[in-house]
N, C-alpha and C positions, 0 to 999 in steps of 0.2 A: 422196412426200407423207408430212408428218410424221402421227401419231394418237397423241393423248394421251388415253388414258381415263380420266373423272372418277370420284370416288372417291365416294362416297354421302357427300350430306352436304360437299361440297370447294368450297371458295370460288373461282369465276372467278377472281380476281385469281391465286390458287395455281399454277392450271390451267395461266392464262398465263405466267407466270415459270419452271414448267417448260418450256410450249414453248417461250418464248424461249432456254433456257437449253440445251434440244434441239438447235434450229435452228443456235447457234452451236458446237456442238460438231460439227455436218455439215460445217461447212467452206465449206457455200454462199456467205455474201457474200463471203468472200475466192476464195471461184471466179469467181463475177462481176463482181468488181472486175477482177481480173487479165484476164478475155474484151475487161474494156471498156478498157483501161487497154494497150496491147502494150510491153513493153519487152524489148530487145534480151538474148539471152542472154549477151554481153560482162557490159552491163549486169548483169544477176542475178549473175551468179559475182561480181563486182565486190562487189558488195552483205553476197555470204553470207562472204567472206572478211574484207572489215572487221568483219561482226562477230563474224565468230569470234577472231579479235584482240582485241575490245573483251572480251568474256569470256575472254580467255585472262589479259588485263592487269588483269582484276579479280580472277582465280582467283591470280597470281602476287601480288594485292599485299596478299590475303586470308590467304596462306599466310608471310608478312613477319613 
């Protein structure tokens, strides 16, 4: 469970934007996507490879 402490005087809207800004640094929706969502571990390595290619083809054509 997240807690954000308001600060004397801090505008809800603040409040919020740090929690949301919390919340996605947890990593939780992309945990619960992935619980809802199964794909094959072929699949993922499949994935992290192209794009480590894709940044590799931008690093080589950055250094051109």
């Amino acid at each position: 469970m997240l807690i954000i402490p308001l600060k004397d005087g801090e505008n809800i809207e603040r409040a919020l934007k740090r929690y949301k800004r919390k919340f996605d640094r947890t990593g939780a929706r992309k945990a619960l996507y992935e619980r809802k969502q199964f794909e094959k571990p072929s699949v993922v390595k499949r994935a992290q490879v192209q794009k480590a290619q894709y940044i590799q083809r931008l690093r080589d054509q950055e250094s051109i």
